[in-house]
C-alpha positions in Angstrom: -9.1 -80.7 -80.7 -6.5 -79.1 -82.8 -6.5 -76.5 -85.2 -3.5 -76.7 -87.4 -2.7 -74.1 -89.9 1.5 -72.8 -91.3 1.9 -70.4 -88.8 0.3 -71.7 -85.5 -2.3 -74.0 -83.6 -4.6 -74.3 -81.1 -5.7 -77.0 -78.7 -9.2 -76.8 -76.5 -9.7 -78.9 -73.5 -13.4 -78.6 -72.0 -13.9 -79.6 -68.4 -17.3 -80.6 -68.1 -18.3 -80.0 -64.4 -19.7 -76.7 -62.5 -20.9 -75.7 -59.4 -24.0 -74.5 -60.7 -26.8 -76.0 -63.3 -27.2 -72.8 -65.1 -30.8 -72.1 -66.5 -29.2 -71.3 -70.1 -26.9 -74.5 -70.3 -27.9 -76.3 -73.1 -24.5 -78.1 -73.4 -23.2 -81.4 -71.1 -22.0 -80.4 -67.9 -21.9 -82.5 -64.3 -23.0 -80.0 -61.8 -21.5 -80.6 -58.3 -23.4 -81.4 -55.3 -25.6 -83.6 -53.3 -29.0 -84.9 -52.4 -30.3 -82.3 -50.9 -32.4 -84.7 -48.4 -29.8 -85.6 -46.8 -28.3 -83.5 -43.8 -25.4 -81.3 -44.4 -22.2 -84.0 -43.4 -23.4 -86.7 -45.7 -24.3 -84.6 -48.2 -20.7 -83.0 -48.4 -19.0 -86.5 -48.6 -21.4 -87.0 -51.3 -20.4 -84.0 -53.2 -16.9 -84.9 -52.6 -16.2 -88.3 -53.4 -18.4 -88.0 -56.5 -16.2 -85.1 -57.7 -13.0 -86.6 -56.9 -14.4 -89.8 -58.7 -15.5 -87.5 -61.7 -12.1 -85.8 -61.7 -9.9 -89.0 -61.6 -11.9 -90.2 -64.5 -11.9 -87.2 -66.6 -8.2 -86.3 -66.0 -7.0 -90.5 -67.0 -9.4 -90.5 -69.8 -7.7 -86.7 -71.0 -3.7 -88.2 -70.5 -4.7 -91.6 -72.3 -6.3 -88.9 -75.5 -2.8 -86.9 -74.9 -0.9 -90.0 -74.9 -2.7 -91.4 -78.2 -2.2 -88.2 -80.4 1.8 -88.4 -79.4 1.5 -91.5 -80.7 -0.4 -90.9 -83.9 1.9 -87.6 -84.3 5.1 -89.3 -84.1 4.2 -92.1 -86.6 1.8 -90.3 -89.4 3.5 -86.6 -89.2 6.6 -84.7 -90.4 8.0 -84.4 -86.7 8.6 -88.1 -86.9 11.5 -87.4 -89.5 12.3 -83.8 -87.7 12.3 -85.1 -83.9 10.0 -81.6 -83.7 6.5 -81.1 -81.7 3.1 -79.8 -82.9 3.4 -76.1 -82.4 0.9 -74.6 -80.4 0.2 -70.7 -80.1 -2.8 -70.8 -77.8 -4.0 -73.5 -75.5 -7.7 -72.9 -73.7 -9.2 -74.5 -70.7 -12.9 -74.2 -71.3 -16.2 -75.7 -69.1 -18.2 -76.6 -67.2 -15.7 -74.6 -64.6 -11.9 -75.5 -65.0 -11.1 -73.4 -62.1 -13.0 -76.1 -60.2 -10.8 -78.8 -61.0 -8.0 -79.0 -58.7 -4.4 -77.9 -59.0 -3.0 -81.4 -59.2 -4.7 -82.3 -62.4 -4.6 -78.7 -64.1 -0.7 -80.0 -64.2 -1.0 -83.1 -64.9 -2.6 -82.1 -68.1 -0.5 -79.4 -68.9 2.7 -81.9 -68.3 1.7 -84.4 -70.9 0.6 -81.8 -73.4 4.0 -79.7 -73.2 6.5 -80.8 -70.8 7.4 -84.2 -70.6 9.5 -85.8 -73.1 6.5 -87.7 -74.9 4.7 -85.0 -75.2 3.2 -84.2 -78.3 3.5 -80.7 -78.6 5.0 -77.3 -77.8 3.9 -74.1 -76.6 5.6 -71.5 -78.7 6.8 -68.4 -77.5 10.0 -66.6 -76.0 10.9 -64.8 -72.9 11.0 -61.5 -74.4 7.2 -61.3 -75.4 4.4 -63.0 -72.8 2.1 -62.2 -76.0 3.5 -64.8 -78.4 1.6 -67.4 -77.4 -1.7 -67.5 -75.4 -2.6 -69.9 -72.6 -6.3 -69.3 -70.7 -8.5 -70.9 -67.9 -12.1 -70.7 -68.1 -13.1 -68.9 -64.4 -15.8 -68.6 -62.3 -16.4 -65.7 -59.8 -16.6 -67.6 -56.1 -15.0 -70.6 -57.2 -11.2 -70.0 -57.0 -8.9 -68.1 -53.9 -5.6 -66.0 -54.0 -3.4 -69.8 -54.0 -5.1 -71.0 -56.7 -4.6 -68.0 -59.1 -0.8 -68.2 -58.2 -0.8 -71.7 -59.4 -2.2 -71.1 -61.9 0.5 -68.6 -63.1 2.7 -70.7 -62.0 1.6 -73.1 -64.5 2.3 -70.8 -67.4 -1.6 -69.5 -67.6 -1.5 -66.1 -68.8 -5.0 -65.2 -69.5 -8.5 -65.7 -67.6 -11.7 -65.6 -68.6 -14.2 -64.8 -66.0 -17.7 -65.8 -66.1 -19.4 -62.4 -64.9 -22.7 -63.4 -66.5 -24.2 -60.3 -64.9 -23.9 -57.6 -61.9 -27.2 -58.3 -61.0 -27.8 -60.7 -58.0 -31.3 -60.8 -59.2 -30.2 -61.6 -62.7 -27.8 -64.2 -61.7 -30.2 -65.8 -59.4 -32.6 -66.7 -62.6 -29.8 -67.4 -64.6 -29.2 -70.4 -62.0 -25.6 -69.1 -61.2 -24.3 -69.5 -57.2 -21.8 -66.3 -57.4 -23.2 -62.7 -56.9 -22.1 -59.9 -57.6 -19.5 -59.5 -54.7 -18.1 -62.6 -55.6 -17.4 -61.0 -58.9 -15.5 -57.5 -57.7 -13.6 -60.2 -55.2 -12.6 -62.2 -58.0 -11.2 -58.9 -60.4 -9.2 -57.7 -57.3 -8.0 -61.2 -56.5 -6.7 -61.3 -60.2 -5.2 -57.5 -59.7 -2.8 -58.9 -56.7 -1.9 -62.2 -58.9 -1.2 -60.8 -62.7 -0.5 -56.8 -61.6 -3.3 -54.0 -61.6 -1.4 -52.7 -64.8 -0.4 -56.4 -66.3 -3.7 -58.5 -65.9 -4.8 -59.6 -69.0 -8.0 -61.0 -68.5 -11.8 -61.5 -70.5 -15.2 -61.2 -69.0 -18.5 -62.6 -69.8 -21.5 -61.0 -70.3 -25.4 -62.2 -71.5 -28.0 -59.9 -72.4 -31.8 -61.2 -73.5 -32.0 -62.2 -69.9 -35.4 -62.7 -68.5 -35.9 -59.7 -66.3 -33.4 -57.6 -68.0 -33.9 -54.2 -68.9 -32.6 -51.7 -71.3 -31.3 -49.4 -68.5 -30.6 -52.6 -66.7 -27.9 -53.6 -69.8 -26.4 -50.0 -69.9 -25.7 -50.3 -66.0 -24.6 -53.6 -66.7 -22.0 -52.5 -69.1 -21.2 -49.3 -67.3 -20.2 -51.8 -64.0 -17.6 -53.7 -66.7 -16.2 -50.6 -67.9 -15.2 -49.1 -64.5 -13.9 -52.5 -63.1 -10.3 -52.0 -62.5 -7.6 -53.8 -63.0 -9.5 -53.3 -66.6 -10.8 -56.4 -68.4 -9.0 -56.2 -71.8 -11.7 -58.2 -73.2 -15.1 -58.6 -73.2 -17.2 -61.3 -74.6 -20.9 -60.5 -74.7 -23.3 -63.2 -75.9 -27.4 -62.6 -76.6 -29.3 -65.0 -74.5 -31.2 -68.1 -76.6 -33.6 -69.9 -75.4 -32.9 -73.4 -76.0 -34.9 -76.7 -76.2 -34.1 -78.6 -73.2 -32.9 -76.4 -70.8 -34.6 -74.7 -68.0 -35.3 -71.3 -70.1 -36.9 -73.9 -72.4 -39.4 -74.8 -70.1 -40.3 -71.8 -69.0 -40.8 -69.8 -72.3 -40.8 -72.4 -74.6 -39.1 -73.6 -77.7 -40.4 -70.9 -79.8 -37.9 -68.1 -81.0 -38.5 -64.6 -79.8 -41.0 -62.6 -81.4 -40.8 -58.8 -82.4 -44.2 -58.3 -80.4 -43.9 -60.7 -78.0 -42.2 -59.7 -74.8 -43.1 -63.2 -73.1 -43.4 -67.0 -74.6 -46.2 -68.2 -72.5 -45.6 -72.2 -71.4 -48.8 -74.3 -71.2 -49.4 -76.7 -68.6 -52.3 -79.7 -68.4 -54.5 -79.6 -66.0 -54.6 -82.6 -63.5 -58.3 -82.9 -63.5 -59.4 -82.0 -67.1 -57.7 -81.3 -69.9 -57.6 -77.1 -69.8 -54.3 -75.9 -70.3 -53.0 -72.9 -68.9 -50.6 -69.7 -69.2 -48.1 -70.1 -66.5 -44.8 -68.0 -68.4 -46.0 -64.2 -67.3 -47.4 -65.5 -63.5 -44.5 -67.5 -62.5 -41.1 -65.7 -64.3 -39.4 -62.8 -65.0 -40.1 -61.3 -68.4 -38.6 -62.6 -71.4 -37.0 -59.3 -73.0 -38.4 -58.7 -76.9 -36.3 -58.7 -80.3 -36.4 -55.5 -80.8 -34.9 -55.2 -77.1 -32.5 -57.5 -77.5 -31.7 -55.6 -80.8 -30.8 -52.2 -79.5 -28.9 -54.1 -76.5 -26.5 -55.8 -78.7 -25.9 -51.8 -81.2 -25.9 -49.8 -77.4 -22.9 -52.5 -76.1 -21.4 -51.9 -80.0 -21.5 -48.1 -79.5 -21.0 -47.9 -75.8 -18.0 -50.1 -75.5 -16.4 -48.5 -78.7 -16.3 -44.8 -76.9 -14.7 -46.4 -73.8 -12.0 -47.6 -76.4 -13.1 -51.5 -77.3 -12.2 -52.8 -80.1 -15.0 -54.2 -81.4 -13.7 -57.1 -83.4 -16.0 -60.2 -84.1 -19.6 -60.0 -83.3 -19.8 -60.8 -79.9 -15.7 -60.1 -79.0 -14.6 -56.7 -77.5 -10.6 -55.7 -77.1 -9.5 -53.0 -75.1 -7.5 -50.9 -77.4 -4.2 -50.1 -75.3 -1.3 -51.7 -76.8 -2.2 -51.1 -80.7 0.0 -54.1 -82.9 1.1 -51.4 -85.3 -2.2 -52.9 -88.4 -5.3 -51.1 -86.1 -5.9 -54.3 -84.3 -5.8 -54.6 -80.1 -3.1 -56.6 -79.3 -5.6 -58.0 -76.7 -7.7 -60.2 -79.3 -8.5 -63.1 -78.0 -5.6 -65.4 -79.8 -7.6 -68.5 -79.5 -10.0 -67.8 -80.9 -8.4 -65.6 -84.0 -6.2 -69.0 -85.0 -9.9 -70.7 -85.1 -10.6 -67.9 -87.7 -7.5 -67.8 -89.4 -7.9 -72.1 -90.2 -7.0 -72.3 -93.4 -6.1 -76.4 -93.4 
């Protein structure tokens, strides 16, 4: 929805299917893909025509929302007197996996949000300064090519954020995620072409508090983000939690993490008397503690800091080049600062 406030808004669409069913997902996505009992031809089709189904439906039901607010706009708000638009300064593509959906309906949306004459609102901005407003695509490594990043900038897109997760293939693997980590140096040189090595402004994602994850694990994790070049001039890093519902659930169980307790253990019945069993520590990786997760979360604080990341909002890094004159990077994540900045 929108965030209005005086000086700008924001407007968040979230496009609910990915190519993966990720093991931390405790949010509704529609993974993509087919019965895997049938052979390989009829279960492409099947994966097909149930995503171009999916898309057609999500993209009509998104223009008839766009369509509804110009109307609601028009009628209940100043611009009905002023012939104006809603101003937007940032407009983000979340998931699911936007860079999954195709092309044709990326502008389609975009179109009936900004560019066509009943289109409720307007991107602010001005040729002179790419910063003033902030438009960004939600990406996963693997799932987009050097075409579709052109058309996306094409578009008016200006900022990615990649879903990195993780540099481990291991890692990634019990995280439930289909890229590895060649997929995700691909994907940051791909971008370098597109955007410019010196120009790219783009985010990455990484979780720590991942099953199997060490603490010298996390420090080559975040030495691998640092030396990616073109640079990310954001990171966002996020503490796994284990959620009720989701794979991760299962496993460890809904209980919160314990200071001495490295691994939640999951009980299971027995099928021929009613024993239950430990299954967590035999079957899965190990379940990092509190305490671990603790120093992981002041070690990215510290380490990110000296390679000169802002650190800004408690999981939101910025690189610092490009200071705005107040201490602040200038590559702050826009979106989500008008979020903050909501005043009513």
């Amino acid at each position: 929805m929108a965030g209005r406030t005086p000086r700008a808004s924001a407007f968040t669409f979230t496009y609910p299917t990915a190519d993966d069913a990720a093991t931390t997902a405790d949010f509704a996505i529609v993974p993509i893909g087919g019965d895997p009992k049938k052979d390989d031809d009829i279960r492409s089709k099947s994966r097909t025509d149930g995503f171009e189904r999916m898309d057609a439906n999500y993209r009509n039901a998104l223009l008839d929302e766009i369509a509804t607010i110009g109307k609601t706009s028009s009628s209940s708000s100043s611009s009905s007197t002023t012939g104006e638009k809603i101003r937007l300064r940032s407009v983000y593509f979340g998931g699911g996996t936007p860079s999954l959906a195709p092309l044709s309906t990326l502008r389609q949306i975009l179109h009936a949000l900004l560019r066509s004459d009943d289109a409720p609102f307007r991107l602010e901005g001005d040729d002179d300064d790419d910063r003033a407003y902030e438009a960004t695509i939600e990406m996963d490594p693997g799932t987009f090519d050097l075409d579709y990043l052109f058309g996306i900038r094409e578009m008016g897109f200006n900022r990615i954020s990649l879903g990195v997760q993780s540099f481990d293939d291991d890692l990634l693997a019990t995280m439930g995620r289909v890229h590895r980590s060649t997929d995700v140096r691909r994907s940051v040189e791909m971008i370098g072409e597109v955007f410019g090595e010196g120009s790219a402004n783009y985010s990455i994602d990484l979780i720590s508090g991942v099953p199997g994850l060490t603490l010298a694990g996390w420090a080559e994790t975040l030495y691998e983000a640092a030396r990616l070049r073109p640079r990310p001039t954001h990171m966002s890093l996020y503490d796994l939690q284990v959620e009720r519902g989701t794979t991760f659930g299962k496993w460890y169980g809904d209980t919160q993490r314990e200071e001495e307790r490295v691994i939640i253990p999951v009980t299971t019945r027995g099928h021929d008397d009613d024993t239950t069993h430990s299954t967590a520590s035999r079957r899965h990786p190990v379940l990092p503690s509190a305490e671990d997760c603790a120093f992981m979360y002041s070690y990215a604080s510290g380490y990110l800091r000296s390679k000169d990341y802002e650190h800004y909002e408690i999981s939101s890094y910025a690189y610092g080049g490009g200071e705005d004159g107040f201490g602040a990077s200038r590559h702050r994540a826009m979106h989500n600062q008008i979020y903050w900045q909501y005043d009513g």
